[in-house]
C-alpha positions in Angstrom: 121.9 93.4 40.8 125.4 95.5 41.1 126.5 92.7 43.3 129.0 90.8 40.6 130.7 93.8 39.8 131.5 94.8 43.1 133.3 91.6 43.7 135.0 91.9 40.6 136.5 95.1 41.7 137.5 93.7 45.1 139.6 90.7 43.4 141.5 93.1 40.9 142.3 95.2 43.8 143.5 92.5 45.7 145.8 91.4 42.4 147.3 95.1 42.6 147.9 94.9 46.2 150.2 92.1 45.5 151.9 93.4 43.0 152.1 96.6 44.9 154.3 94.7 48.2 156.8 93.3 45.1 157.5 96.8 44.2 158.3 98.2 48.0 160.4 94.8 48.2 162.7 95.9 45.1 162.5 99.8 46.2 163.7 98.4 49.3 166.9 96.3 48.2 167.7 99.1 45.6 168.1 101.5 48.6 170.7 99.1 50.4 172.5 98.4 47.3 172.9 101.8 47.0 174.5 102.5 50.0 178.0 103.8 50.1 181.0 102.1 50.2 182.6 101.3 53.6 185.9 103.5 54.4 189.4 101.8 54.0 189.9 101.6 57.9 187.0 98.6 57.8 188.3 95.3 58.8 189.2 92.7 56.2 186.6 89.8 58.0 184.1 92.5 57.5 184.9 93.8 54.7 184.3 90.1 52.9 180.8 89.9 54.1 179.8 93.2 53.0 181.1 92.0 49.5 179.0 88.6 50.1 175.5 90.5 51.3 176.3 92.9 48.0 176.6 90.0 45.9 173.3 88.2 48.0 171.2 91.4 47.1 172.2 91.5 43.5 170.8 88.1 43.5 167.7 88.9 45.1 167.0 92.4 43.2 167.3 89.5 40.1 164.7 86.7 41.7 161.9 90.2 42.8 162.6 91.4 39.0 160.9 88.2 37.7 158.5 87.6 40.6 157.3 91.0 39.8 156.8 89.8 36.1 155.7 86.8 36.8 152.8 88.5 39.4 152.1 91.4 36.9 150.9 88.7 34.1 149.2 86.5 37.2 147.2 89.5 38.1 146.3 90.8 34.7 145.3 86.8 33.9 143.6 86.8 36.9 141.2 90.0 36.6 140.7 89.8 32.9 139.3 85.9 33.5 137.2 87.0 36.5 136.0 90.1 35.4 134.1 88.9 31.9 132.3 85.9 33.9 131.1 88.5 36.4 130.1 91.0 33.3 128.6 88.1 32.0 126.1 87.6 35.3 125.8 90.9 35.4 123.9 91.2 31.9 122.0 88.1 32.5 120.5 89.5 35.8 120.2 92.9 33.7 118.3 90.8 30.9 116.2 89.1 33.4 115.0 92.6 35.4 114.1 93.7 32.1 112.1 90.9 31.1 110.2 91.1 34.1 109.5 94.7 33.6 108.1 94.1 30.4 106.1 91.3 31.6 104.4 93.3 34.7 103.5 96.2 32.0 102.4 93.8 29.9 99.9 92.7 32.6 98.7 95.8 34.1 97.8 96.7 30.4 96.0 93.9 30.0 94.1 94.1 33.1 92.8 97.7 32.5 92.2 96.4 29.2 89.8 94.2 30.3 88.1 95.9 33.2 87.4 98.6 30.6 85.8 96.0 28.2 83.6 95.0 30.9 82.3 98.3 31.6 81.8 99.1 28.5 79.7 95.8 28.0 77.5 96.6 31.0 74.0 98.6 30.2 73.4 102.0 31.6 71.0 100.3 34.0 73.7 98.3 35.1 76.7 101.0 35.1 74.0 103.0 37.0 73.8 99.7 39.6 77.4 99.4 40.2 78.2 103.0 40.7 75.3 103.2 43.5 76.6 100.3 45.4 80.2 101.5 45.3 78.6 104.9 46.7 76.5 102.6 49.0 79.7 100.8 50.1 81.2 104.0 50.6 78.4 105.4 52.7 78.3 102.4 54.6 82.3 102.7 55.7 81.9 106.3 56.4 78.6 105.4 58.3 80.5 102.5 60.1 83.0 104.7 61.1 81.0 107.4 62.7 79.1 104.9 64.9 82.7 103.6 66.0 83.9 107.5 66.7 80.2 108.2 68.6 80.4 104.5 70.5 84.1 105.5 71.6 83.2 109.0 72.8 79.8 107.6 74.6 81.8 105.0 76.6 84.2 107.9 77.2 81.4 110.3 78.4 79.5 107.2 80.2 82.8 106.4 82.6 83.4 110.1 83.2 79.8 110.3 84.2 80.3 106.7 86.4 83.4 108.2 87.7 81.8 111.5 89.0 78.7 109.9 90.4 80.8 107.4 92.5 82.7 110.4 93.4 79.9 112.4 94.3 78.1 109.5 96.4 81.5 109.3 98.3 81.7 112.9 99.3 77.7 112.4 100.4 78.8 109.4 102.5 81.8 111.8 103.8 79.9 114.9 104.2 77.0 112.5 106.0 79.4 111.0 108.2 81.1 114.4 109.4 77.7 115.6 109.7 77.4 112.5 112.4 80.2 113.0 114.1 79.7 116.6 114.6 76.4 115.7 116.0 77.6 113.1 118.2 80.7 114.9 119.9 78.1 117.5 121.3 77.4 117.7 124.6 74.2 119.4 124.1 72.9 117.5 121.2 73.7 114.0 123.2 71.7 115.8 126.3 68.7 117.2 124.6 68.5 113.6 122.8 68.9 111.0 125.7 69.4 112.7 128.7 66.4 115.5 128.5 63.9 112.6 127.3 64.2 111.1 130.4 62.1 111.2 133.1 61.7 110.5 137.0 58.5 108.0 138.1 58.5 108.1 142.0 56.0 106.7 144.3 56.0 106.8 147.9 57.7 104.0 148.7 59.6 103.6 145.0 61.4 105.3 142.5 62.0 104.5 139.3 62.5 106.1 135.7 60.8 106.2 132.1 61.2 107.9 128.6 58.8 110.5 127.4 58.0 110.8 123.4 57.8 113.1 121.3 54.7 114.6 121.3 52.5 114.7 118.6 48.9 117.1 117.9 46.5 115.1 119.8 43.7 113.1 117.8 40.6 115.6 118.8 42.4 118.8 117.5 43.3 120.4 120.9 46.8 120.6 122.2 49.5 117.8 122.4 49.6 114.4 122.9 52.8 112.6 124.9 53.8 109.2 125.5 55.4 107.7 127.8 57.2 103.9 127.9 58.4 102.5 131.3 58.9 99.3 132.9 55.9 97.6 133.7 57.3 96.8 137.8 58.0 100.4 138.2 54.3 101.5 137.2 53.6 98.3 139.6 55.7 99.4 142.7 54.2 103.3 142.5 50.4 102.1 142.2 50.7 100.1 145.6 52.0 96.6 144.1 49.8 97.0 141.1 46.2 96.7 142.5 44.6 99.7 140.9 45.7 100.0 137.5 43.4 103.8 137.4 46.1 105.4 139.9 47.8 108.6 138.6 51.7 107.7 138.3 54.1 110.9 139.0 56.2 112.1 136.3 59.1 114.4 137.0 60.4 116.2 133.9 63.7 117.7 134.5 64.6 120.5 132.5 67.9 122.8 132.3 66.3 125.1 134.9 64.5 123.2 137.2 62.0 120.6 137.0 58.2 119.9 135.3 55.8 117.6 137.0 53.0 116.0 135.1 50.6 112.9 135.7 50.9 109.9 133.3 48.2 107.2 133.2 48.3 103.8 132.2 47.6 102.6 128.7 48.6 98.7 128.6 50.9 96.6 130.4 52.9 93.4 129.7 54.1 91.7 132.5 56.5 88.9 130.6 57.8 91.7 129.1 58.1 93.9 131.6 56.8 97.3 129.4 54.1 99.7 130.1 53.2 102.6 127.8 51.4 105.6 129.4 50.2 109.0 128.1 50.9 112.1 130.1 47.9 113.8 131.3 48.3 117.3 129.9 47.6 118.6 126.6 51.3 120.6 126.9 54.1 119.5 124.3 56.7 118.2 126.5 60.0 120.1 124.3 62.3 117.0 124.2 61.4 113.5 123.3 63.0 110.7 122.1 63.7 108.9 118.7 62.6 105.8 118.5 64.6 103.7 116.4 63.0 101.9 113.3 62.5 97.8 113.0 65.2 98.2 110.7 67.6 99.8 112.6 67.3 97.1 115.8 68.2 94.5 113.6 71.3 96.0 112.3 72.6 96.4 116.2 75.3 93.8 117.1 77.7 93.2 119.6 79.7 95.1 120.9 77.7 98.6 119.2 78.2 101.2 121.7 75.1 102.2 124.0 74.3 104.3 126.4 72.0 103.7 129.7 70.4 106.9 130.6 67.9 106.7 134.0 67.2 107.5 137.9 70.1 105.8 139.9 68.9 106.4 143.5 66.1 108.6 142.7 68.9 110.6 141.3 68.3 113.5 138.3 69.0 111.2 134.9 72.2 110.0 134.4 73.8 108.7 131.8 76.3 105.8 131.1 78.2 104.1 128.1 79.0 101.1 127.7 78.4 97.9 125.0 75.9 95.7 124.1 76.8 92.3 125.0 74.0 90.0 124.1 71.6 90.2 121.8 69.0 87.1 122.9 69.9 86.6 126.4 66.5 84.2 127.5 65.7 85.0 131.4 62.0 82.7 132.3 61.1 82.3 128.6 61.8 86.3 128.0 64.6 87.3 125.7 66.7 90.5 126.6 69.5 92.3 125.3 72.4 92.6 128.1 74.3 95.6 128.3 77.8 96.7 130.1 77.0 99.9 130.7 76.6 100.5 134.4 73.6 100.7 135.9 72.0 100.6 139.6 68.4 100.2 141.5 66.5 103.2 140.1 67.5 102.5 136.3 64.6 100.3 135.5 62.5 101.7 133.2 65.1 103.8 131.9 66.1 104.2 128.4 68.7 102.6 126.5 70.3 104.2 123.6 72.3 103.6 120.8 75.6 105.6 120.9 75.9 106.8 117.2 72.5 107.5 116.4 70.9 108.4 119.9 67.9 106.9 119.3 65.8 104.9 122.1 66.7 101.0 121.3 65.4 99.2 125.0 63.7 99.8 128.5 66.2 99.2 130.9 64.3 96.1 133.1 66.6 94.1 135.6 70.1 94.2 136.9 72.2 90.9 137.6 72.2 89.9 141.5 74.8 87.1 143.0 73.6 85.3 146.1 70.8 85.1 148.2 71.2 86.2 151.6 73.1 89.5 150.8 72.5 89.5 147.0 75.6 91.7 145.1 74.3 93.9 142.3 76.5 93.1 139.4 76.2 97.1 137.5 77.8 96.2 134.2 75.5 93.0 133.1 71.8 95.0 132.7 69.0 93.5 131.0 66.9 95.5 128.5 63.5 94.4 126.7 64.3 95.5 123.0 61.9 98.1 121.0 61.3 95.6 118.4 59.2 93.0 121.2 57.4 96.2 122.6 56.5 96.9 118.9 54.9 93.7 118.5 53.2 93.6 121.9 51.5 96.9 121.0 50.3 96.0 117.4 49.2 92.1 118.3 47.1 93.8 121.3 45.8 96.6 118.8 47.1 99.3 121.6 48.7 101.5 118.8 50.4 100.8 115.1 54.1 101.4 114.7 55.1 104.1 111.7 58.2 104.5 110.1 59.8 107.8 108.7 60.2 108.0 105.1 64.2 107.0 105.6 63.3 103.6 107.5 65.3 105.1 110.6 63.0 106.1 112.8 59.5 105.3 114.0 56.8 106.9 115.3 53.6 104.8 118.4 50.8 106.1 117.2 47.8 105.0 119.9 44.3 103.5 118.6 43.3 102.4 121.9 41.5 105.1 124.1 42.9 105.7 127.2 39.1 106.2 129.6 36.9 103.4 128.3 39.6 100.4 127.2 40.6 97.8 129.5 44.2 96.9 130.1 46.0 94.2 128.5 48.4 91.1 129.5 47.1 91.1 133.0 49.2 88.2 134.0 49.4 86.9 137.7 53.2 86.5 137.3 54.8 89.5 137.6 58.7 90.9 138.0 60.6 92.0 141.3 
């Protein structure tokens, strides 16, 4: 609203600025007229033009004298005519504030006027109605709000509680997996596990290997029960090309110190899949036997998982050797094997075949790739193995034993329902393996 004046005050100071320059003009042309008088020695020529520039100033000094009046009345003119229109705005926008003043006090009066009319109008029933659902609508926003806070902190608490659980199952996973590798990088643990549970089957004529089990309290009460799985050709070769399935088959344990020899007899056979379990004939625990691995557990093995062939190169003590698997369905006369790349040599069959992380039993070790036929080559690193999960379903679908599984699925356990004196053998197929 102080706008108009302020421009007012601008134009009358530009009027006395003007006025101002006129007056340092004159101040000026006074100061040269005032000058002394040139000395007697000064040429005539210039003499004469000092005389005319005198005379020119006197002239001027006149003309600025009535400019000066002229601008003095100009600017007085000029402010006096601008100033009383911009008074005049002024007061109308003064007038107009104040009317509007008024007005919006007029209004505010009249509005509380009213509202307390209508209260006072209102019953006590209803005055009693309206002030408990204005404290209803209050308790409501206060309620509203502290279901917001509590919703805010439980998502809070919830993702701290999401955050340390992840966290937690992480350093499980990690702590699992050190635990693993610890296992795995020793020597002894690898030797008790794979190495120990294997065992030397050698006939007169033959040699061959197997895996014992671990053994388990025997079914009557007394002492211990231990199986044993082989290949079904190496039970075959020791019992004089297979014609008396009752003859004891030599087991040779072999221990850190020394060996243990025990007498395993034969439980069932399967010639097309080239297995045999047998049971050791004494009621000893044998100490180390191996895991088998679950159902599970074979069907998460894939190419390339690392393995390891343990068995009886030779009729030598058990060796063991690493290697891959390299096919998981390889069909040989209607059988399918898995084919391994770790090395392997006449003496192996019936040897087990281990998984490299986990060290559990996954195969028997059956037949080794030949080339030619009148000197046949032994090709060591393409082995075929019959897979646990095929011997699992031999031995349930001929009701020789049932197959459990540990409480963690990883693991599995033969448990025999067929008697071992009074129960004839199974699969006795006229075909059998070389």
């Amino acid at each position: 609203m102080h706008r108009p004046l302020i421009l007012g005050s601008v134009l009358v100071a530009v009027g006395g600025l003007a006025v101002t320059r006129v007056h340092n003009l004159e101040s000026e042309l006074a100061r040269i007229s005032a000058a002394p008088a040139p000395s007697p020695q000064v040429p005539a020529g210039v003499m004469l033009q000092l005389t005319e520039l005198g005379d020119g100033l006197t002239m001027a000094l006149s003309e600025l004298d009535s400019l000066r009046g002229d601008a003095e009345i100009q600017a007085a003119e000029f402010a006096e005519q601008h100033l009383a229109t911009f008074q005049s705005s002024y007061g109308e926008m003064a007038a107009l504030e104040r009317e509007l003043a008024s007005l919006k006090q007029a209004y505010e009066t009249l509005l509380l006027s009213s509202n307390n009319r209508e209260r006072d109008d209102l019953s006590a029933n209803e005055k009693d109605d309206l002030l408990r659902a204005e404290l209803q609508a209050q308790l409501q926003l206060a309620l509203n709000s502290l279901r917001a806070e509590e919703q805010h902190r439980w998502e809070g608490l919830s993702q701290t509680v999401n955050a340390t659980s992840t966290r937690m199952a992480q350093v499980d996973g990690e702590m699992a997996s050190l635990g693993q590798r610890m296992m795995t990088v020793s020597p002894q643990m690898r030797w008790s596990e794979m190495v120990a549970p294997t065992v030397r089957l050698e006939g007169s004529t033959t040699v061959g290997s197997g895996v014992i089990l671990e053994s388990t309290p025997h079914p009557d009460g007394r002492g211990h029960q231990t199986l044993l799985l082989t290949a079904w050709h190496v039970v075959r070769d020791i019992q004089s090309n297979g014609t008396n399935d009752k003859l004891p088959v030599p087991v040779e344990i072999r221990r850190q110190q020394g060996s243990r020899f025990e007498i395993g007899r034969l439980l069932a056979k399967n010639v097309d899949l080239d297995a045999a379990l047998l049971i050791l004939q004494t009621r000893e625990p044998v100490m180390h036997g191996a895991h088998l691995a679950s159902r599970s557990a074979l069907a998460s093995m894939q190419i390339f998982d690392e393995v390891y062939a343990v068995g009886c190169p030779l009729g030598n003590d058990p060796i063991p050797t690493q290697g891959e698997l390299l096919d998981l369905g390889h069909v040989l006369d209607k059988t399918s094997y898995w084919m391994i790349s770790a090395p392997t040599y006449i003496g192996n069959s019936g040897g087990g075949i281990f998984d490299g992380q986990e060290r559990r039993l996954m195969a028997i070790f059956s037949k080794i790739y030949t080339h030619g036929t009148f000197r046949p080559t032994i090709i060591p690193h393409m082995g075929l193995a019959s897979p646990l999960g095929a011997v699992y379903d031999w031995l349930e679908t001929e009701g020789v034993a049932t197959i459990q599984e540990s409480d963690d699925g990883e693991t599995a356990r033969i448990v025999v329902t067929r008697k071992s004196d009074d129960t004839a053998l199974t699969s006795a197929e006229s075909v059998e393996r070389r």
